[in-house]
N, C-alpha and C positions, 0 to 999 in steps of 0.2 A: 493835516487834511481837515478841513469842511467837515463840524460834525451833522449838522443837516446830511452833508452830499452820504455820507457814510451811512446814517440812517434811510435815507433813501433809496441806497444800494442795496443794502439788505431786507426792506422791504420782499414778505413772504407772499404779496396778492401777484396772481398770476390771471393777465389777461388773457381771451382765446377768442379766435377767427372764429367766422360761420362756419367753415368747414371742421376746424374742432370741434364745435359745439352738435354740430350733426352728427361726426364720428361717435365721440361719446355718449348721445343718444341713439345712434344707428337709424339715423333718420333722413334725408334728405336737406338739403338748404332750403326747398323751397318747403318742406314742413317746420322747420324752425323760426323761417317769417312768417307761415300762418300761426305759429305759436304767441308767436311776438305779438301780431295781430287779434288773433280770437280768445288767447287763454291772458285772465287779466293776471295770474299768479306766476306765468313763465317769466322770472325776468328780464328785463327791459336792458338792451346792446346799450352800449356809451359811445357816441359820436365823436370818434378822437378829432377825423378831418375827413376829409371827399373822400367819399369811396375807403375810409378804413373806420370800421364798429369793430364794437368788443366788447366781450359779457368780461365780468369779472367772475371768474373760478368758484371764488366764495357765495355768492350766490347762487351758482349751479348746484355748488352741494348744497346747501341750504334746501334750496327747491327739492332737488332730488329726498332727502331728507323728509321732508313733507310731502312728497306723495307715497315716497317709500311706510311714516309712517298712517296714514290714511288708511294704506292698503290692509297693513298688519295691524291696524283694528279692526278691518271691517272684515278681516281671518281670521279673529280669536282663537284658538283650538280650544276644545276641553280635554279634559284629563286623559280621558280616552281615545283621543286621537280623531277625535270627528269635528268639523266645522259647529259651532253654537248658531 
């Protein structure tokens, strides 16, 4: 066998529909194109052909990631359990 073709079979990137990407955020399709649109840090679908886009995975987590950490600095706790 093709070791390209074999490397590329197991390729771990996993692409996903609007409608994934909504689920996973629990958001609407039509909030994940304003995302696209107004947020410049959501990233950007890939235009495979007419009518089929697709975020690559890793970049969701990635994103997710960064606003996950954003959030839990601007939550530090102190010692005692109170917001700083």
């Amino acid at each position: 066998m093709n070791p390209e073709f074999v490397a590329f079979t197991r390729c771990s990137e996993r692409y996903l529909t609007v409608d994934e990407v909504a689920v996973r955020f629990s958001a609407s399709r039509a909030t994940i194109w304003r995302w696209v649109k107004n947020n410049s840090q959501f990233p950007k679908p890939i235009k495979i052909s007419p009518g089929a886009t697709r975020w690559k995975r890793s970049e969701l987590v990635r994103f997710e990631a960064q606003i996950l950490g954003e959030r839990d600095a601007s939550q530090s706790v102190i010692s005692d359990g109170t917001l700083k």
